[in-house]
C-alpha positions in Angstrom: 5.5 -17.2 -21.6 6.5 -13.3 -20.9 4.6 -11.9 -18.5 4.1 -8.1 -18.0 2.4 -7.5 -14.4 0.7 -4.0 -13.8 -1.0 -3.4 -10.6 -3.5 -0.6 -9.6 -5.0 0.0 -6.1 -3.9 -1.0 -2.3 -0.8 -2.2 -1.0 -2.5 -5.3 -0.5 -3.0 -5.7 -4.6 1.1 -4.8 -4.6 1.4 -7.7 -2.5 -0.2 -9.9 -4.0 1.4 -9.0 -7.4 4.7 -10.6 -6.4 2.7 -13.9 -5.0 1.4 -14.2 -8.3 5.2 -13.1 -10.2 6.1 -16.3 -7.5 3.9 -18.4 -8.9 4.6 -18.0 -12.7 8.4 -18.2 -12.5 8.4 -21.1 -10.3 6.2 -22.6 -13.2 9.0 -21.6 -15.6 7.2 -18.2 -17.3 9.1 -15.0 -17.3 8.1 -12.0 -15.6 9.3 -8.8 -17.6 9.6 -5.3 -16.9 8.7 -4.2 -20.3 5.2 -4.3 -21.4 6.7 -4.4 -25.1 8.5 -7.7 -24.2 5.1 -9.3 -23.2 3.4 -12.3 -24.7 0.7 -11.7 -21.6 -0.8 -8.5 -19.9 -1.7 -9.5 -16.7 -3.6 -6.4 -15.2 -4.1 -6.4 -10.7 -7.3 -4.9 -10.4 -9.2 -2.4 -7.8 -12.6 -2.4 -7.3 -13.3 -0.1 -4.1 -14.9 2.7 -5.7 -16.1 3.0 -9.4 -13.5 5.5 -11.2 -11.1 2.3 -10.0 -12.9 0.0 -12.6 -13.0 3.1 -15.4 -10.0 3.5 -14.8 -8.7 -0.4 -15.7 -11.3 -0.2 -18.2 -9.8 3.0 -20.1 -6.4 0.7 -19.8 -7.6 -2.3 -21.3 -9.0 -0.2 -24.2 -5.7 1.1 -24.3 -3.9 -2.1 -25.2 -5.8 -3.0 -28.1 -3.1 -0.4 -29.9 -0.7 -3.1 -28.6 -2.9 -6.0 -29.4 -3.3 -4.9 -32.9 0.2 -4.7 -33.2 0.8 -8.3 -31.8 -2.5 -10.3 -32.4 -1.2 -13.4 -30.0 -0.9 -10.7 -26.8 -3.3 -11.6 -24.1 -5.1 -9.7 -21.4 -5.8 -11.1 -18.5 -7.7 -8.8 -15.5 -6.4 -10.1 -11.7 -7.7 -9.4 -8.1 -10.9 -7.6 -6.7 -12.7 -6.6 -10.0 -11.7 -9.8 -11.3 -13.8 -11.6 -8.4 -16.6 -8.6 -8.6 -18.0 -8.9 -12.3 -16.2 -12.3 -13.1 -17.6 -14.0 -17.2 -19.1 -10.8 -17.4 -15.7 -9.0 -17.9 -14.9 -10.9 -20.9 -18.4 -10.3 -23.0 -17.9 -6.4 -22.0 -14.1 -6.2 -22.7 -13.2 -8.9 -25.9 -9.6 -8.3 -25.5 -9.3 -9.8 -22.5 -9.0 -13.3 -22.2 -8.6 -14.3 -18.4 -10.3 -13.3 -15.2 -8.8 -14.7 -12.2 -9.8 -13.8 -8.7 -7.5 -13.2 -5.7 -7.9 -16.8 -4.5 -7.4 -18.7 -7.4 -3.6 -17.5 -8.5 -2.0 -21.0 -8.2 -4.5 -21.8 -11.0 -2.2 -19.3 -13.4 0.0 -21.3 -14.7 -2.6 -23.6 -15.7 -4.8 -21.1 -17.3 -2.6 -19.6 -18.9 -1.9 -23.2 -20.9 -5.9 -23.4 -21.4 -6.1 -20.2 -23.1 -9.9 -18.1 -22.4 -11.2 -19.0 -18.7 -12.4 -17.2 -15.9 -11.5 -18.8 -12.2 -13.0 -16.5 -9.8 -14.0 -19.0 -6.5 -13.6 -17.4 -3.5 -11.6 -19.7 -0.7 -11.8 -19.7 3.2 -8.2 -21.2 3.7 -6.2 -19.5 0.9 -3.2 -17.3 2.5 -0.4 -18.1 -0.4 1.6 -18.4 3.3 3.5 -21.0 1.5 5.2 -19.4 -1.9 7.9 -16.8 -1.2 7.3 -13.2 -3.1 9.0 -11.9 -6.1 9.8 -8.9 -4.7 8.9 -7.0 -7.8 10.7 -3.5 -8.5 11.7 -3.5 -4.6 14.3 -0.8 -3.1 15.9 -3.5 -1.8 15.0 -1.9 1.5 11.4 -1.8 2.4 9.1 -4.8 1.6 4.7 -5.7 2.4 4.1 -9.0 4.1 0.5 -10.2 4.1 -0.5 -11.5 7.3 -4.3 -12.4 6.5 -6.6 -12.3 4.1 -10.6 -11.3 3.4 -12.8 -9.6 5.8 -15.9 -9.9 7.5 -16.9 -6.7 8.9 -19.4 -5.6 5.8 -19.6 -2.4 6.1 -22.4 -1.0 4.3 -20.5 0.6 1.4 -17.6 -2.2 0.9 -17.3 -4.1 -1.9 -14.0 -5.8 -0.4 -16.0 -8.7 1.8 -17.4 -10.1 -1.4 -14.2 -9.8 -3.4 -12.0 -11.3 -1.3 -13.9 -13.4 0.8 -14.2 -13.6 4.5 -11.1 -13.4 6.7 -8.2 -16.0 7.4 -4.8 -15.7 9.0 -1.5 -16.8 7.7 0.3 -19.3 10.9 2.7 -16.8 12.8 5.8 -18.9 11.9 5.5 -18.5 8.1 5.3 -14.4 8.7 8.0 -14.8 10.8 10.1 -17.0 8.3 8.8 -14.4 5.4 10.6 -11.1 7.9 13.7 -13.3 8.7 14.2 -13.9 5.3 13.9 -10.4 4.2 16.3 -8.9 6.9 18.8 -11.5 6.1 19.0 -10.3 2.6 19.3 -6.3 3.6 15.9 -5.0 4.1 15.9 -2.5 7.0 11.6 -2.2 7.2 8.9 -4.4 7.1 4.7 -3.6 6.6 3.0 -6.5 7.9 -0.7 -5.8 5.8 -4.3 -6.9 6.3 -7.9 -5.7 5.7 -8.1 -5.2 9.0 -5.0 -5.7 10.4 -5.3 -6.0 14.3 -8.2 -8.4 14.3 -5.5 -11.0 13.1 -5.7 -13.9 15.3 -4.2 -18.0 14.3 -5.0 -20.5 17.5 -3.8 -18.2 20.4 -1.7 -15.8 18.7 -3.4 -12.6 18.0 -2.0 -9.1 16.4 -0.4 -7.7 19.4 1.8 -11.4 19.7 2.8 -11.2 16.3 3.9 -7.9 16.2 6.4 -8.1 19.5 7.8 -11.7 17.5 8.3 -9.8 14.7 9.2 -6.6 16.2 12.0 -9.5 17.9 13.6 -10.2 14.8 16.6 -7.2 15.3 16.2 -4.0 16.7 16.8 -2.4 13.5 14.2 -3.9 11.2 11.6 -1.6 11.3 8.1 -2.7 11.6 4.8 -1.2 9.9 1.4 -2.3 10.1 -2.3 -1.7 8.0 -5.0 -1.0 8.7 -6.2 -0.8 11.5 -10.3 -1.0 12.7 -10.9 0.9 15.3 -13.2 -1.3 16.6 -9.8 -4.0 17.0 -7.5 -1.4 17.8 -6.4 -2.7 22.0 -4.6 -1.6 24.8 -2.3 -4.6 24.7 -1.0 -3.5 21.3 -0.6 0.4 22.3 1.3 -1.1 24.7 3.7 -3.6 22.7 4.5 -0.3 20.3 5.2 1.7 23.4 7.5 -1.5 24.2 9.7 -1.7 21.3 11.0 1.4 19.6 11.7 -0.2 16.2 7.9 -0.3 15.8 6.8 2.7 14.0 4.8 5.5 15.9 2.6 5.5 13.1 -1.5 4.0 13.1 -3.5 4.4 10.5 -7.2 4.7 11.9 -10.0 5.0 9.1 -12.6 6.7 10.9 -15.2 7.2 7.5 -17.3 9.9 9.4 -17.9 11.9 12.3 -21.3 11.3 12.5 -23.1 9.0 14.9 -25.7 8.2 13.3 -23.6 7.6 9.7 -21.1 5.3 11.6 -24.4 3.2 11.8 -25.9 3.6 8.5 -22.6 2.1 7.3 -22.1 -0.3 9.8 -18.9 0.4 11.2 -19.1 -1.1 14.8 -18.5 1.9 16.7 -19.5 5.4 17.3 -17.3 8.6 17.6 -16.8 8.4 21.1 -15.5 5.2 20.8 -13.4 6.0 18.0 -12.4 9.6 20.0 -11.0 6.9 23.0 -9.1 4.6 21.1 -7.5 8.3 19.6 -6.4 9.3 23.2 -5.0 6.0 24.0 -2.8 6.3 21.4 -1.7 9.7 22.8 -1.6 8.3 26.3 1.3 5.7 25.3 2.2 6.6 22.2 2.8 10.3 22.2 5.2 11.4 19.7 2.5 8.7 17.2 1.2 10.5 14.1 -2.1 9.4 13.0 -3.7 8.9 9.4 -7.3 8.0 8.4 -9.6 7.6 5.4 -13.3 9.1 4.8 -16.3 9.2 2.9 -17.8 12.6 2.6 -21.4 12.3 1.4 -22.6 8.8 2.0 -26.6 7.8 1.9 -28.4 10.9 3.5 -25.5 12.5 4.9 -26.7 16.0 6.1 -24.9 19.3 6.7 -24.5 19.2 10.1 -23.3 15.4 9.8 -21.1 16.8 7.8 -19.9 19.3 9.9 -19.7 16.2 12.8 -16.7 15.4 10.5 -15.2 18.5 10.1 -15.2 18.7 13.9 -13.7 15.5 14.6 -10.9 16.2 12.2 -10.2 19.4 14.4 -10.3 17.4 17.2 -7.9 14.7 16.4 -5.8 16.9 13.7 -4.5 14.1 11.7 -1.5 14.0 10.2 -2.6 13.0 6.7 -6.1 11.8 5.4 -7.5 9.9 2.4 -10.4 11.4 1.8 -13.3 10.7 -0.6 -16.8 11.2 -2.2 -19.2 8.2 -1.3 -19.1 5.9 -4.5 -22.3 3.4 -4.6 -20.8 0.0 -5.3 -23.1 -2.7 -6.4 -24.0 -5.7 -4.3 -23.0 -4.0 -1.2 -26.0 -2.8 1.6 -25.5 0.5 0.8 -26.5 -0.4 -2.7 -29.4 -2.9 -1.7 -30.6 -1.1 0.6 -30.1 2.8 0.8 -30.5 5.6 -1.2 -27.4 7.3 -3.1 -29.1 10.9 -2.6 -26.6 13.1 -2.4 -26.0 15.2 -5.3 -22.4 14.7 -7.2 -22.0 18.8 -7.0 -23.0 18.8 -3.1 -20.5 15.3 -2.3 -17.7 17.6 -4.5 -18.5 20.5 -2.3 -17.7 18.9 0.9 -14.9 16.9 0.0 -13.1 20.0 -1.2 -14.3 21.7 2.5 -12.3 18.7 3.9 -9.5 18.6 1.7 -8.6 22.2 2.5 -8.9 21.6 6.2 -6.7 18.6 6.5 -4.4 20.5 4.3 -4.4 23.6 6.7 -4.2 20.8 9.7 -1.3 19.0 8.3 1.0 22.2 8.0 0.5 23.3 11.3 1.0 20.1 12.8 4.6 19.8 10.4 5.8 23.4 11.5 5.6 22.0 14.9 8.2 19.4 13.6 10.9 22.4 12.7 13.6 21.8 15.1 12.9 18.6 16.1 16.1 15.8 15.1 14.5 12.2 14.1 16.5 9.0 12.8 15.6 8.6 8.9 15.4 5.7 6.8 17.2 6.8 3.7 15.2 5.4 0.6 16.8 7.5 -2.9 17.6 10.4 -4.1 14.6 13.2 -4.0 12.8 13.4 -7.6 13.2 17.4 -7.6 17.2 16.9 -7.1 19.5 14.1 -7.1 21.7 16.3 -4.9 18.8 15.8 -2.5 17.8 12.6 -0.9 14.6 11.3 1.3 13.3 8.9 3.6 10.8 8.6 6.5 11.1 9.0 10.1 9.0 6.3 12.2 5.9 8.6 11.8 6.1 7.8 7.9 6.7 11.4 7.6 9.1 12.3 4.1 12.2 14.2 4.9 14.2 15.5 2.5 18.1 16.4 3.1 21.3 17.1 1.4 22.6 14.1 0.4 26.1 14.4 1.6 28.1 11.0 2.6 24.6 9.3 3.3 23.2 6.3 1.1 20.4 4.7 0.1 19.4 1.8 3.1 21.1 3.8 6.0 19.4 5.5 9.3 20.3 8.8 9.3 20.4 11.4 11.8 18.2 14.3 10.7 17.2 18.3 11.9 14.0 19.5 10.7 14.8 23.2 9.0 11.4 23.3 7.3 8.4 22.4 6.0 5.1 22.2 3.4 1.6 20.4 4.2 3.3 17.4 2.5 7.0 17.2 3.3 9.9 17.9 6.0 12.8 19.6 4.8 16.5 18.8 6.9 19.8 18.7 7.0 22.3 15.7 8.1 23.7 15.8 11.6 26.9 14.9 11.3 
């Protein structure tokens, strides 16, 4: 069959997108890149906050245009929302014909033979660390690695424990094998990904182990890493970054709140004091490291001044970029079971917009600091405003954009910060 995969959410959905392309080609189906070409829809799902779902919702309603058109084109929904609402997806949605969750993907093949069927069981020893990834749509330069799988922390408001199970590490020597593999063929940057990335641990190898093996491979193979908990977030690995210089100066640290007594409510395993410390270790041997975080802004009885606990921290730790959101009540969770979602939509809005416009203000001051400054650039393509323009990322993740000049596409580059927005650095080649 001609498969068309189309995948919404986290990187780790992206990833698993091109286990699952692995899987059907090896079983002799086709993946396409046009969704015209398709005999089969296979949609990766999100389910981490609700306009995620309406949003794969409004797309499966979407295809019955297509469907219509080609009565033997099937749907089939993948991944986390998959897993969440399972049978149920097929009575509400009667276009779509397969649910599979994200541990039951070698199963494809076979359903796809077997026509309507949900497999949705969730597995304790299921890594995929065995199939090699189609790398779908890839640069040719960059590439994810999934180093472990599921989580276990529960945070009150996460759906993610209960979609994808509780967590399970991939042996070292198969990620190692995986990042070998890609820098043989060209790549120049690996992101070695996981729900919570630095609780990885297989017999006696834990995160900060894996990342100086892989960080081994060749000095110029750069080497990313998500997320990070802060509760997991050691010494030992501050101190491998510092190490090797082909790991990126770049942690992202979700901190959800400033709030004390929030951090609780939502279960998060530390406080802001802690999470203040693990930011100054960072800064004490990392200190050219730009940081990154998510939030929730109004979560279960959040008030004002909590509120403004957040807006404080953020001045405090001036981030370099944020992902910031309005508390979404996601069934089955604690949160849901167990607290009240009393904040009002307008007052959750309110607040997040408060944020949005400090990070924004935060984030510009912190780049004009960066005019001047000279940093080594991946080159990815050419800019989308100009194909006289190219960009890439410095270790901090940071977008520069230069003249193109003599440079290409896969190349580290030499570049001079000239200027800036909240967003993006603007350069030019050093010669």
């Amino acid at each position: 069959m001609r498969v068309f995969l189309e995948t919404y959410g986290c990187q780790m959905n992206f990833a698993d997108s091109e286990v699952v392309a692995s899987i059907l080609q090896t079983a002799g189906h086709s993946v396409v890149t046009e969704i015209g070409d398709a005999d089969v829809v296979l949609i990766n799902t999100c389910a981490i906050r609700d306009n995620a779902e309406q949003r794969i919702r409004h797309r499966v309603r979407e295809l019955r245009a297509m469907q219509a058109r080609n009565p033997r084109l099937r749907i089939g929904i993948l991944g986390c929302m998959a897993e969440r609402l399972q049978s149920q997806l097929m009575a509400e949605e009667d276009n779509v014909s397969l649910v599979v969750g994200p541990d039951a993907y070698r199963r494809l093949p076979e359903l796809l033979e077997r026509g309507a069927h949900a497999a949705v069981e969730l597995s304790t020893t299921e890594t995929y660390a065995d199939i090699e990834p189609v790398r779908l749509a890839s640069n040719g330069i960059s590439a994810y690695i999934s180093i472990m799988r599921g989580c276990q922390n529960y945070c009150a408001y996460c759906v993610v424990p209960y979609t994808r199970g509780r967590e399970r590490s991939r042996d070292p020597e198969t990620i190692l094998r995986e990042a070998r593999t890609l820098y043989s063929q060209g790549y120049k940057e690996v992101t070695l990904l996981g729900q919570n990335v630095n609780s990885y641990r297989h017999a006696d190898v834990g995160f900060p182990q894996l990342m100086e093996a892989v960080a081994g491979i060749a000095p110029d193979l750069r080497v990313r890493f998500a997320t990070s908990h802060p509760k997991d977030l050691s010494d030992d690995l501050l101190r491998v970054m510092a190490a090797h210089p082909n790991i990126c100066r770049c942690i992202h640290l979700p901190v959800q709140s400033g709030s004390d007594r929030i951090l609780k409510l939502m279960n998060r395993h530390y406080d802001s004091a802690w999470y203040l410390g693990r930011i100054d270790a960072i800064r004490r041997y990392l200190p050219d490291c730009s940081i990154t975080t998510d939030v929730i802004v109004g979560f279960c009885s959040e008030t004002e001044e909590e509120f403004q606990a957040t807006l404080d921290l953020f001045r405090r730790v001036r981030y370099d970029y944020a992902y910031m959101f309005k508390y979404s009540l996601r069934p089955d969770t604690y949160a849901a079971r167990h607290l009240a979602d009393d904040i009002p939509d307008a007052v959750k809005g309110r607040r997040l917009e408060e944020l949005i416009a400090l990070q924004g203000q935060i984030a510009l001051e912190n780049n004009r600091l960066e005019v001047g400054r000279d940093y080594e650039v991946l080159v990815e393509g050419e800019s989308h405003r100009s194909k006289e323009r190219l960009f890439g990322r410095n270790s901090q993740n940071k977008v520069i954009v230069f003249d193109r000049r003599d440079a290409r596409p896969g190349e580290y580059r030499r570049v001079r910060v000239t200027d800036c927005t909240a967003a993006t650095l603007l350069g030019d080649l050093i010669p």
